[in-house]
C-alpha positions as CSV (number, residue, x, y, z in Angstrom):
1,X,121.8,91.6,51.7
2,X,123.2,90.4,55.0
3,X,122.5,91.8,58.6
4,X,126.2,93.3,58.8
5,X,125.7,94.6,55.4
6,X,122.6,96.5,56.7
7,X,123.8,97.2,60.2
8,X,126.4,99.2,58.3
9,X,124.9,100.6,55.5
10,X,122.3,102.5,58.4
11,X,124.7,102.9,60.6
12,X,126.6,105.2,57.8
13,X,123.2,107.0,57.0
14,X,122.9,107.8,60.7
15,X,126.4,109.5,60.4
16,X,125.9,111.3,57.0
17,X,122.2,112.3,57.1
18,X,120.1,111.1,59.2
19,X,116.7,112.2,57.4
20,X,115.5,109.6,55.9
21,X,112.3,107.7,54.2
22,X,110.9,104.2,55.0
23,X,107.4,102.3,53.2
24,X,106.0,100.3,55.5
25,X,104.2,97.0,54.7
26,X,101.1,94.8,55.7
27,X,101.8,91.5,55.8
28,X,100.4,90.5,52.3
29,X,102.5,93.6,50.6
30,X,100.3,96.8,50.8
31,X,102.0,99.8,51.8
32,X,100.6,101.4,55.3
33,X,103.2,104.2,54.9
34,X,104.8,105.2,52.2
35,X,107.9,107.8,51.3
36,X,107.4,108.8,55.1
37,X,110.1,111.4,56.2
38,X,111.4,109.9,59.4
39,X,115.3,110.9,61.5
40,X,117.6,108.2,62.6
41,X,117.9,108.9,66.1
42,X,120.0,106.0,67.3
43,X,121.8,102.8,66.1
44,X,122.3,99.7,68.5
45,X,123.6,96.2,67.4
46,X,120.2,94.7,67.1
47,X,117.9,97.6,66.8
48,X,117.0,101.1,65.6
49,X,115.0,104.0,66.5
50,X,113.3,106.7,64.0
51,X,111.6,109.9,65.2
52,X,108.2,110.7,62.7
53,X,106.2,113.4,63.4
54,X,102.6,111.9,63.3
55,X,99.9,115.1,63.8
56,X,102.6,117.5,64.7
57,X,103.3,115.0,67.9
58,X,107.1,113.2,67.4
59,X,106.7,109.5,68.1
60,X,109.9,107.3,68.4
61,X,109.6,103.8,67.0
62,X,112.0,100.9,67.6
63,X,112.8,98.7,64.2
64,X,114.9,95.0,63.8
65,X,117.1,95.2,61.5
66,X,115.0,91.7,60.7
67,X,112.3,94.1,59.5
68,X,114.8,95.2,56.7
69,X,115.2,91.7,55.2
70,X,111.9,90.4,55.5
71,X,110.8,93.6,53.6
72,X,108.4,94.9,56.6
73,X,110.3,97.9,56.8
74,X,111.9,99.9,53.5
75,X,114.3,102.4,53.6
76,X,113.7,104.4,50.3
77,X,117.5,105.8,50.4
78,X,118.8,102.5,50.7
79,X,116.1,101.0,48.1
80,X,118.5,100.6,45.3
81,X,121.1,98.8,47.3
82,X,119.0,95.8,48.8
């Protein structure tokens, strides 16, 4: 899947529902965070920002859409399409 593809396929999440799920991965393929219920709070053209609530505290965290390809990052709702 391309950049554009993903750019546009989060970009339409954002609009539709932005309550998501993303696995995060170590380097060599264990998951750090898995299923983890996160909101899409913004799209840019080369970044995007998720709100989790870690403890009860919100933390914003900024993500390349690189992430995506490289398979760092996992959005479960998108997990059939890539």
């Amino acid at each position: 899947m391309s950049i554009e593809t993903i750019k546009r396929k989060i970009k339409g999440l954002y609009e539709s529902n932005p309550h998501i799920h993303i696995n995060v991965f170590v380097p060599h393929g264990k998951a750090l965070l898995e299923n983890e219920p996160v909101l899409l709070k913004r799209v840019y053209p080369h970044i995007f920002q998720v709100e989790s609530c870690e403890g009860g505290v919100p933390k914003c965290h900024t993500i390349q859409y690189s992430a995506l390809m490289t398979r760092q990052i996992e959005i479960v709702e998108l997990k059939d399409a890539v």
